[in-house]
Steps between C-alpha positions, in 0.01 A plus 500: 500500500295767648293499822141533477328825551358406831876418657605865667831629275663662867506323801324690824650305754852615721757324535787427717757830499847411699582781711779768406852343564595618892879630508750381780492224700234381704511451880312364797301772659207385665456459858501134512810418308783338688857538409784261555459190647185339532330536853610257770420423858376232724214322375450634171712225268701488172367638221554323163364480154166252422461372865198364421665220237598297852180368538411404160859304552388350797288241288816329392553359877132344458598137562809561658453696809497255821278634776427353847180470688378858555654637270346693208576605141385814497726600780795354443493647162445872653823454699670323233452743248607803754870350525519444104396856473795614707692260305444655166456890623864410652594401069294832367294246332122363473488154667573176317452106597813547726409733734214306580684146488761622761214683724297138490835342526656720828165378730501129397178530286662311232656240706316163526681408838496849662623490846202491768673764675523724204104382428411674868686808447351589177192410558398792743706736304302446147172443740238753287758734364302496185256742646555866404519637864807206614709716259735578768509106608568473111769728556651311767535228292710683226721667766647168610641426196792679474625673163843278464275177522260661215812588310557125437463268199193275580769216508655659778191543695407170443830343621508774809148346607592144498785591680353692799145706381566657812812727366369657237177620731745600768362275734723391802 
């Protein structure tokens, strides 16, 4: 079937070209590539893949997190979330349920009957950290967990806590 008269017979328009085929291989030459390892030092973290999935993951613990008086959500899910992101930058991996359970699980938040003595520890450590400028109280609270603890099955945390919480946050 034929187009009618007033339907143009050549388009006008451009259209994508690709661009010729560039021999040899391609490196990194611009001034703010880094080679090798990625950059470490104090206060600046572990990097990992999809960091940002932890908090969407924190809406699992909705109903089960325990906290005491003075004690708020927002904050004790800023700290939590820190230690499960070591935990899973420590596996190369984004973070799962996990990471998060043994975080919540290492500072009593899941524990009905949390020691009161464990209650007034944590409680000025988490105090606010959800703030962007505590990120180096945040920080603090990541650094005393130590990488063999984070290295465990949640089972193992779990059974380490009831035992003594203070071991695993080498606490004398």
């Amino acid at each position: 079937m034929a187009a009618p008269e007033y339907v143009p017979s050549r388009t006008t328009t451009k259209h994508y070209v690709s661009p010729p085929k560039r021999e040899g291989a391609w490196s990194a030459t611009r001034p703010g590539e880094t080679f090798g390892t990625e950059v470490s030092g104090p206060a600046l973290g572990a990097q990992g893949p999809d960091q940002g999935f932890a908090w969407t993951l924190t809406d699992v613990f909705d109903t089960k997190l325990v906290l005491a008086d003075g004690e708020h959500r927002s904050d004790v899910d800023a700290g939590c979330v820190a230690v499960a992101l070591k935990r899973a930058s420590l596996f190369g991996r984004a973070p799962v349920v996990h990471d998060l359970r043994i975080a919540y699980t290492i500072f009593g938040f899941l524990d009905g009957n949390a020691d009161d003595e464990l209650i007034a520890w944590r409680r000025p450590l988490f105090a606010e950290v959800h703030y962007s400028f505590h990120y180096f109280e945040r920080r603090a609270i990541v650094d005393l967990v130590s990488d063999g603890v984070l290295r465990q099955t949640p089972d193992q945390v779990a059974t380490r806590y009831r035992d003594d919480w203070r071991d695993q946050l080498g606490i004398d």
